[in-house]
C-alpha positions as MATLAB code, in Angstrom:
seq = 'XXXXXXXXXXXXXXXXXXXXXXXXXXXXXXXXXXXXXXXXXXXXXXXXXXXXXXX';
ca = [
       0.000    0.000    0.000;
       1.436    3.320   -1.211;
       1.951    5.827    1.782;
       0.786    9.340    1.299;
       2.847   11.768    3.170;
       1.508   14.860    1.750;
      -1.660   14.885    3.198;
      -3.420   13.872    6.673;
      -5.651   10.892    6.773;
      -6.841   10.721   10.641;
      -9.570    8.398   12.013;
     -12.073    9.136   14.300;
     -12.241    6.360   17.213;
     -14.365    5.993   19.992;
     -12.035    5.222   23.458;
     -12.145    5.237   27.056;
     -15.930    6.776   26.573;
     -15.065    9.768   24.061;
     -14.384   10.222   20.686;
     -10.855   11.262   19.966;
      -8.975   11.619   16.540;
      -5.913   10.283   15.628;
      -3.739   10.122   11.974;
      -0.389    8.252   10.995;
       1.964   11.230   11.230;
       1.825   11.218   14.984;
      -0.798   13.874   15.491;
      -4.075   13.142   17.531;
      -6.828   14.909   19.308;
      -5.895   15.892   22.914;
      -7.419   14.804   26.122;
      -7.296   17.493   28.825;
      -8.739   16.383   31.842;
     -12.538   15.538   32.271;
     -13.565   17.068   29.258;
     -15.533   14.762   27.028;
     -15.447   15.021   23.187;
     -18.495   14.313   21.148;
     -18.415   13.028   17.447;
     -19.240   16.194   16.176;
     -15.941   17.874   17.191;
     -14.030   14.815   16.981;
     -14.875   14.690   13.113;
     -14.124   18.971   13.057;
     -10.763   17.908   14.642;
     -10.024   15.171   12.326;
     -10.847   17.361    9.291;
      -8.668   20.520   10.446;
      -5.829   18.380   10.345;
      -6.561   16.652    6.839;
      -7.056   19.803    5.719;
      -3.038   20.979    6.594;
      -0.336   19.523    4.484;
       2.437   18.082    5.948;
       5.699   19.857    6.444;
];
């Protein structure tokens, strides 16, 4: 499988209870404390990183 590192390609995952992001390059949505992430911005998240080309 051919490996595209000039775009993002995160996945949204549901885990310990909250949706969180996270993409091949390293990058992932952040967990700060108690605060629980819906979908909704999970998927936001996931698609302001695809949207940012790698450096």
């Amino acid at each position: 499988m051919h490996r595209d590192i000039a775009h993002h390609h995160p996945r949204v995952l549901r885990r310990w209870g909250e949706w969180v992001w996270v993409c091949e390059c390293g990058g992932a949505s952040h967990r700060v404390g108690t605060t629980h992430v819906g979908w909704r911005a999970a998927v936001v998240g996931a698609l302001a990183h695809s949207a940012s080309l790698a450096a």
